[in-house]
C-alpha positions, 0 to 999 in steps of 0.5 A: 500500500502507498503512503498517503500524500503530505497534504493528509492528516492521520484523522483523515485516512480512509477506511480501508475498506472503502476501496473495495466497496468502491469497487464493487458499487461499480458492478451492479450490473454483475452478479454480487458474488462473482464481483465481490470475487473479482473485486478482491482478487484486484485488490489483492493484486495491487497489495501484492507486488508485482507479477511473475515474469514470464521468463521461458523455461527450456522444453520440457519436450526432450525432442524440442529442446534437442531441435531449439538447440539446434537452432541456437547452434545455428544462429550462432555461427553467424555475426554475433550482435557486436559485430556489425555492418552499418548498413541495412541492404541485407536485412532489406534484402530479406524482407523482399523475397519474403514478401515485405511482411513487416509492411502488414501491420503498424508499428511503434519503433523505440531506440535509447540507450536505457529503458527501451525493454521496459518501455517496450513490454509496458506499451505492449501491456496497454495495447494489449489491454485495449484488445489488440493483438501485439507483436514484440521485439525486444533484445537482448534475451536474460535466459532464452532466445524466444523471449525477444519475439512475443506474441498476445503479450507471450514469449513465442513457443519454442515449438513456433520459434522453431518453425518460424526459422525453419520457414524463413531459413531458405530465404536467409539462404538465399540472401547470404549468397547474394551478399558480400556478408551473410546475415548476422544473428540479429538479423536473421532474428529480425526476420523471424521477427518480422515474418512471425508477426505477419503470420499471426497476424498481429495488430501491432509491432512493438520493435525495440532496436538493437544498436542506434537506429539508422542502420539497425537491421529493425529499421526497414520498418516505418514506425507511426510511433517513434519513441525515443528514451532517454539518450546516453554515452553507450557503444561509443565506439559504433555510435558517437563520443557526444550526445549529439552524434548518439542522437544522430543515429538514433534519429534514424528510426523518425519517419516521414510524418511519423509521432516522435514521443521523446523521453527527457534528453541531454539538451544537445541530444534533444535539439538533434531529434528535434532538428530531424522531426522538423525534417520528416514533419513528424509530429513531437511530444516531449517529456516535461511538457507534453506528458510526464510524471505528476507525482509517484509514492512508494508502494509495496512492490512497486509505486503509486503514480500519477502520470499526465498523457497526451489526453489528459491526467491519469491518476493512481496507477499501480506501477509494479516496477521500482525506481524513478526510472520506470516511472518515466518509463512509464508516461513515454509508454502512455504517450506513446500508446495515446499517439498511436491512437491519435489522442492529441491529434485526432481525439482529444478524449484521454484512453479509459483509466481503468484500462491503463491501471489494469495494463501497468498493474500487469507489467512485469520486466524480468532482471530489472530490480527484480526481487528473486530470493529472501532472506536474505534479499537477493535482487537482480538488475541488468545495469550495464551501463552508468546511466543504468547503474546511477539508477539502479542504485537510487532505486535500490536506496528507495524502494528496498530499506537494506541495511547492508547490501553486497554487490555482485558484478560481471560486467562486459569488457567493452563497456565504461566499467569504472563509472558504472562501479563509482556508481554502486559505491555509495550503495554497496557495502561490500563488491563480489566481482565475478565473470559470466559465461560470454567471450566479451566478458571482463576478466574478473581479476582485470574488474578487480583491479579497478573495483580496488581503485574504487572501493578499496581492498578491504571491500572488494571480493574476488570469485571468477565463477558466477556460482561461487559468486554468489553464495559468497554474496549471500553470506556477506549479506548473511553475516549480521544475522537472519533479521539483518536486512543484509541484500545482494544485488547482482548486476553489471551484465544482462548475461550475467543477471540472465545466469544468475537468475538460472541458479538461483531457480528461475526458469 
């Protein structure tokens, strides 16, 4: 439950009750037990926290998960999603001996450098809500591959993922020996992708990027909708030292009289989306003006938020997600879906409120702050970058009340790995240093080295191998007692989270 506004006296608190009886005075047309049932079965949902995630598990079936092994074998011998062409001939190439199946649908497109699988699942939650069939894309996967194409809100079946790559495979085939480079993993997905939501058919695709937008192999879509998170220094190597030249290839996903819904930006950022909207005469909605966040409480599981729309206010939505950051996520999720339904332009009427509760009370986004184990706590965030970790870190401090929190963190070799430790130091009494299983992987000895720098020896633990990580994690955190409030938090990777949330018993 969230804590009254400031502006409330104690004598002044509802009865607890009212809620509920609110609801069910709005079910007279519905038989009494069955809304009484109902009634509480919400309630108890909001009191509750948030939703499982719907992570897949391997096929149970020995005979599909020997054939989505095979598969995965597959996709793996081609470019992995760090080697890249900026181009997208070959994923245009694709899409038109198979017949341009991304041109049968609609689409929201979103790039930014944190927040788009966020942002992405909560627009699909509200869409979905609004009974439309929704296709969508989101990369990278926390445990299995299938879980970057879904379908009605669902991970695709194993079974469909198979077929789906068996259908397209002599197209790939065909477009590897037209070109000078064969298809990488990512786009191979991408047409899969692409090809399984014509297929359905859905309504509407939700398509994450991969990297930038210009020449990201999801780019031969044209999005109604372009949503734009909040930018950052990330792939600075592939895609810019400055916000500006980040922006600019990100600005690549804004289409020819398209709705751009624009997160808040670094100023130098902003001016370069909006240089390009004014180009395409693609029309803007910018977060801090046209939409935002009015208020957010704290709430068990998540928070309690008001969010302004393109339509109007919406207040009290039950957000089962923690930190400022999915908030924000959130009011560009709302915009985006307004747009897509022409709230602001074609109507001026705001999308029914309960609805939007309903959706945003159902979303769940796996490895983000994501509670997996108690006593003691053990938390689980994807942070890979500063800007993610500086988040994760003032939401660990809001939404949790640990006394003693143990980091442990695998981090990629490519990435700013000293900002992104200085940004968990406040919060981390104590850093385990670990290394996952991918090839890009920082060696735990070389992350060591510069969590000394930050941190000091005296803080810093080293176990090259994930398991033992982790049970080292667990007895720091364990060391004041059982009623301590000592936590872990692991992090650094999305590998790494994706790993960790295997032996820890998920999926």
């Amino acid at each position: 439950m969230s804590e009254l506004p400031p502006d409330h006296d104690a004598d002044d608190q509802p009865d607890p009750l009212d809620p509920f009886d609110e609801i069910i005075a709005e079910e007279t047309d519905r038989d009494p037990d069955l809304a009484v049932i109902e009634a509480g079965s919400r309630t108890l949902r909001t009191q509750g926290g948030p939703p499982d995630a719907d992570i897949p598990a391997r096929p149970a079936d020995p005979e599909v998960d020997k054939a989505l092994r095979e598969v995965e074998t597959e996709l793996a011998t081609r470019w992995g999603e760090t080697k890249l062409e900026p181009s997208v001939s070959r994923i245009a190439a694709l899409m038109d001996v198979l017949g341009e199946p991304q041109r049968s649908y609609p689409s929201i497109h979103i790039t930014g450098t944190n927040g788009k699988t966020s942002t992405a699942r909560m627009i699909e939650a509200l869409l979905g809500a609004f009974e439309l069939r929704t296709g969508r894309y989101t990369s990278p996967h926390v445990q299995s591959i299938t879980e970057r194409i879904s379908l009605d809100g669902a991970p695709m079946a194993p079974e469909r993922f198979i077929e789906t790559y068996q259908d397209i495979k002599p197209y790939v085939e065909m477009v590897d020996a037209s070109q000078e480079y064969r298809l990488s993993f990512f786009e191979v997905l991408t047409g899969m992708a692409y090809a399984a939501f014509a297929d359905a058919p859905a309504d509407v695709a939700v398509v994450e990027v991969g990297m930038g937008g210009s020449w990201d192999a999801t780019n031969v879509i044209d999005g109604d909708v372009a949503v734009v998170t909040p930018i950052d220094l990330d792939h600075t190597d592939r895609l810019g030292t400055t916000h500006a030249e980040i922006a600019t290839e990100k600005a690549g996903i804004i289409k020819q009289g398209a709705t751009v819904i624009m997160a808040q930006q670094p100023v130098d950022a902003a001016q370069v989306l909006l240089k390009k909207a004014v180009e395409v005469d693609a029309t803007v909605a910018r977060e801090g003006l046209e939409f935002g966040v009015v208020e957010r409480q704290v709430a068990v599981g998540g928070q309690l938020v008001t969010l302004r729309g393109l339509g109007g206010e919406y207040p009290e939505v039950y957000l089962p997600l923690h930190g400022a950051h999915q908030a924000h996520n959130a009011a560009v999720a709302l915009a985006a879906v307004e747009a897509f339904f022409g709230v602001g332009a074609q109507r001026a009427d705001a999308l029914d409120l309960d609805t939007v509760r309903k959706a945003f009370a159902a979303v769940a986004s796996p490895g983000r702050l994501e509670v997996v184990r108690r006593s003691p706590t053990v938390v689980l965030d994807a942070a890979h970058n500063p800007a993610g970790a500086r988040a994760a870190a003032e939401a660990i401090g809001e939404a949790f009340q640990f006394s003693r929190l143990i980091g442990v963190v695998g981090a990629s070799g490519d990435k700013n790995v000293r900002e992104l430790l200085e940004a968990f130091e406040p919060v981390f009494a104590e850093v385990v240093v670990t290394q996952n299983s991918s090839h890009r992987a920082m060696d735990a000895d070389e992350l060591a080295g510069i969590a000394v720098e930050v941190f000091g020896e005296e803080r810093v633990q080293v176990e090259p191998r994930l398991p033992d990580a982790l049970e080292a994690a667990i007895t720091l955190a364990e060391e004041e007692g059982e009623f301590s409030g000592g936590g872990v938090l692991v992090t650094g990777s999305v590998i790494t989270v994706g790993e960790a949330r295997l032996l820890l018993g998920r999926g």
